[in-house]
N, C-alpha and C positions, 0 to 999 in steps of 0.2 A: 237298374244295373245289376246283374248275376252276380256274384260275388263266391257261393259255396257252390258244388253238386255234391247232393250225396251219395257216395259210394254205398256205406253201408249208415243206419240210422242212430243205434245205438238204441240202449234200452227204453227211455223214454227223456227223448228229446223234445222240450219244447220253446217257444218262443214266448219271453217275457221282460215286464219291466218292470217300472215299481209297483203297478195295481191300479185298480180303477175302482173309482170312490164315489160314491151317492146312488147308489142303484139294491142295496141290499133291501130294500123296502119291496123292489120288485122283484125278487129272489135270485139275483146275479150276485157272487160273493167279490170280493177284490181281488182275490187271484195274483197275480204279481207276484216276484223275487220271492220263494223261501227265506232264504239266507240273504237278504238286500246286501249286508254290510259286504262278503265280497259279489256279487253282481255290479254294487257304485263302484269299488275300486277297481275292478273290470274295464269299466266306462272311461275312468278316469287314468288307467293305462294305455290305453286307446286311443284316447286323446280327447274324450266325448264328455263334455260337459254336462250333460242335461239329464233326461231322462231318454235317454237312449235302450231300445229293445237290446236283449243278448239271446242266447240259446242257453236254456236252463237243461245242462246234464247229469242225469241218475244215473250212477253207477256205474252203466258202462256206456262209455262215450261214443261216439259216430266218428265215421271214418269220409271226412271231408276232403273234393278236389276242389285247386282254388283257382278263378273262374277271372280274376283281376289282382291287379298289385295293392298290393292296402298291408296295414298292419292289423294284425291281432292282440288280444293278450286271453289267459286265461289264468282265472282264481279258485280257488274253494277247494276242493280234496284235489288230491293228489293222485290223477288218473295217469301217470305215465304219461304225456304229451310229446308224440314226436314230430318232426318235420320233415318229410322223403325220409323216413327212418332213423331221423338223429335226436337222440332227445333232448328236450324245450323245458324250459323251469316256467315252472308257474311263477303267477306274482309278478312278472312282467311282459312287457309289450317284447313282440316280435314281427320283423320286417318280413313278407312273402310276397312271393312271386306269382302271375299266372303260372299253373299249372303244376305247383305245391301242391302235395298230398298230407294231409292234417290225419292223425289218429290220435284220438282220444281212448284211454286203454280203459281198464276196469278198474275202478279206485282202490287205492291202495291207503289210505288213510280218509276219514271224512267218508259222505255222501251223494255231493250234488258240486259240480263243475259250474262257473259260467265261463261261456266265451263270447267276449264282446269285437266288434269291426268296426275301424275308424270310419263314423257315421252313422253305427247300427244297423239294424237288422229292416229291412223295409218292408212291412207287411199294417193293410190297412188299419185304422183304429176305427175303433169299434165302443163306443161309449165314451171316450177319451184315452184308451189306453190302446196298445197294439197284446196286452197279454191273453196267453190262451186259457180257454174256461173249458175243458175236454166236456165236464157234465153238460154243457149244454149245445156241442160244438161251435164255440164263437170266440173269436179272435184267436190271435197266432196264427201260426199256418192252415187255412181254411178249418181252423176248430179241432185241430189232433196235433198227436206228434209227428215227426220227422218219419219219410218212409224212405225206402230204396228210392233213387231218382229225383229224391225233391230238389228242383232249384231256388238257392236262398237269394233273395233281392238287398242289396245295399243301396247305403246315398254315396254319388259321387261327389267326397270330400274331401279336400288338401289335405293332405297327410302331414303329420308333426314332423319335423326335421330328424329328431330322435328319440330313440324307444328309451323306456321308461321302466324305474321298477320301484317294490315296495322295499323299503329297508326290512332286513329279514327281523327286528328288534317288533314291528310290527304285525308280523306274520302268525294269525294264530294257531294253533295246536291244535289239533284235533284226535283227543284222547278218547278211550271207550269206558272213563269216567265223569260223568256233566251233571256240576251244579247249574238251578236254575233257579234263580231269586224270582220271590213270587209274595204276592199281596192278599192274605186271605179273604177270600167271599166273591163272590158278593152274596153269597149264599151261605158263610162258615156259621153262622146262625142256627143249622141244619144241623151240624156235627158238635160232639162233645168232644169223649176221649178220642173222636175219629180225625179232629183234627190235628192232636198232638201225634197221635200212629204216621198221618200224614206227613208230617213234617219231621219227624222223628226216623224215617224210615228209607229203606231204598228199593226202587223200580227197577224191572227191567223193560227195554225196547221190544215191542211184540215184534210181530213179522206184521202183525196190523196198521203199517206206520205208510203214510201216504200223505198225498197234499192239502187233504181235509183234515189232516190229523194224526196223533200216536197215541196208537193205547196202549198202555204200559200195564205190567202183571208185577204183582207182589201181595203184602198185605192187603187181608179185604181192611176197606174204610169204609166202617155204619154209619149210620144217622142217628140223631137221638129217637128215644124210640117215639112211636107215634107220629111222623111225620116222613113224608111220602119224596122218594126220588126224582118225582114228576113234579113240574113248575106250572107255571102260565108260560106260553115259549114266548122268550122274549128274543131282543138282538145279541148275535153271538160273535166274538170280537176272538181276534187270533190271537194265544196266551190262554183264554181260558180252561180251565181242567174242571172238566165236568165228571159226576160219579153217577153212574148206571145207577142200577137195581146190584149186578154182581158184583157194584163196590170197586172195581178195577180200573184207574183213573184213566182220562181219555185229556190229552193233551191239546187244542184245537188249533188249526193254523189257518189256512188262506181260504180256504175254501168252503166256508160256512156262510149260513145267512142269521137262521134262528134256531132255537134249540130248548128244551123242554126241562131238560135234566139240571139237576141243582150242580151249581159250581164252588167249589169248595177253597178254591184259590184263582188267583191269577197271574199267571209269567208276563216279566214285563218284557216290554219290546225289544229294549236293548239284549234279554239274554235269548230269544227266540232264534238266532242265526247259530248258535250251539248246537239248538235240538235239530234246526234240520239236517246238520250235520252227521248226525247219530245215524247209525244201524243197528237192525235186530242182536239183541244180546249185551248192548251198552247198557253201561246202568247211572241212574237218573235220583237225583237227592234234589229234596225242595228246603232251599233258603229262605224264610219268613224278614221281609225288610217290610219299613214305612214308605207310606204314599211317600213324604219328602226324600224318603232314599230315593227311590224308583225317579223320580224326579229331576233329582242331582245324577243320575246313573246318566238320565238322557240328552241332559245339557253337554256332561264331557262329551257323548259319543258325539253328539251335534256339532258341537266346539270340533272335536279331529276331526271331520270331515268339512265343515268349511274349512278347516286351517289348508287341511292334503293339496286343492288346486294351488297355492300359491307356493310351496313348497318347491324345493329342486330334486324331481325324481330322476332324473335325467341317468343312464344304464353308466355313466361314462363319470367320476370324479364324485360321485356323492359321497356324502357325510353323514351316517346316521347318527350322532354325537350330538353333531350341529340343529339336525331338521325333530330331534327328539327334545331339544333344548328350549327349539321356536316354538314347538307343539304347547313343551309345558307354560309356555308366557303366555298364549294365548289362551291356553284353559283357563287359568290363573284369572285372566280379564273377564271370565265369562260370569 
């Protein structure tokens, strides 16, 4: 079932979900969602339970005609979203028609857009996931981004009665100052005083900054002396911050397999949908917590997102008071 046409494609539009897992050995990275946390609540404005594909948009958004009646929603920076030229709030679901014209404008806060479709996005899987790996052209839309004319495919799925939104108490910020709690090493063993400068310090966002990763410019961070930048390359996980030879921390995300350079810390998962948030010129401070923090960070986040589907988002009589109240009993449980 056609679902989008694209008028125009937008900067780098592509199709993804949460990532595709057990294949780094074969040098396929996971790829999936930057920013998961809103890509889920995308899903789950939508009405899509599961792991449903979205269109993962940078910057500047694509300019979609709509091809069947279904619902939308869209999350994550705030690209101007209009409807036949009327403008659409993020953070909840919206009802369209065939022959809707969707723009997604140039962000205006934040990064990276999703937009989800009751049912998602239909395009084959490929390892187990439908997301696209541009390095190697595979999965998403035949292995690239969005171009003039693409037709996007949906599932023909019963549509929710009605749309949906995020209580705005939930809605995150997105400032062009981002802490990021991180777990020193696996390699802080490497660093003396380079690791206190490290953590002691603030970065800024290069124009370096893509789906493999951010490298970030500020203080150089040495190593103790006598021992070498270069590792044994071992497996390289999304979070970690690696330091060159130039000393200039490289922030790693989705699109890594292995990697050679000593890593000086680690972001944990929960704060990773911050950084992809960022653009060039944001500045970036590393928070030192314990594995058991990092831990207890993940359980809440876990905890609110089971709790979301049962919730009452419904666009029409909510209570954020109330559904903030539920949230915290059920953390509290976890």
């Amino acid at each position: 079932m056609q679902v989008f046409k694209t008028i125009e494609p937008g900067a780098h539009t592509l199709v993804q979900d949460l990532g595709r897992f057990g294949f780094q050995q074969f040098g396929v990275p996971p790829c999936g969602m930057l920013d998961k946390d809103a890509g889920r609540i995308a899903n789950l404005l939508a009405g899509n339970t599961g792991n449903q594909a979205v269109l993962e948009i940078t910057f500047i958004g694509p300019t979609l005609e709509l091809l069947y009646d279904t619902i939308i929603a869209v999350t994550g920076a705030d690209m101007g979203l209009t409807i036949n030229g009327v403008a659409a709030d993020n953070w909840r679901s919206h009802r369209v028609k065939k022959g809707d014209l969707l723009v997604v404008n140039q962000a205006i806060t934040g990064c990276r857009s999703y937009l989800a479709v009751t049912g998602g996005i239909d395009v084959p899987e490929v390892m187990g996931s439908r997301s696209c790996y541009i390095g190697a052209q595979l999965g998403g839309l035949e292995g690239r981004a969005l171009v003039k004319g693409d037709l996007i495919q949906g599932f023909d799925t019963p549509l929710p009665d009605e749309t949906r939104q995020l209580p705005r108490e939930f809605v995150p910020a997105y400032g062009h100052e981002i802490e990021l709690r991180a777990i020193p090493g696996p390699q802080d063993d490497y660093f003396d005083d380079g690791l206190a400068l490290f953590f002691g310090s603030c970065f800024t966002v290069s124009h370096q900054a893509n789906r493999m990763g951010y490298r970030l410019t500020g203080p150089v961070i040495h190593q103790r002396p006598y021992t070498s930048s270069s590792i044994i390359s071992e497996p390289s996980l999304p979070g970690g911050v690696q330091v060159p030879p130039d000393g200039q921390p490289i922030v790693l995300l989705a699109e890594q397999t292995v990697g050679g350079y000593t890593k000086i810390a680690t972001v944990i998962s929960t704060d990773l949908p911050k950084l992809a948030q960022a653009v060039p010129g944001d500045s970036v401070r590393f928070v030192p917590i314990t594995l058991d923090d990092a831990h207890r960070a993940y359980r809440e986040r876990t905890a609110f997102f089971n709790a979301l589907p049962a919730m009452d988002l419904k666009t029409a009589g909510i209570d954020p008071e109330s559904l903030s109240q539920r949230l915290e009993r059920h953390l509290i449980q976890i």
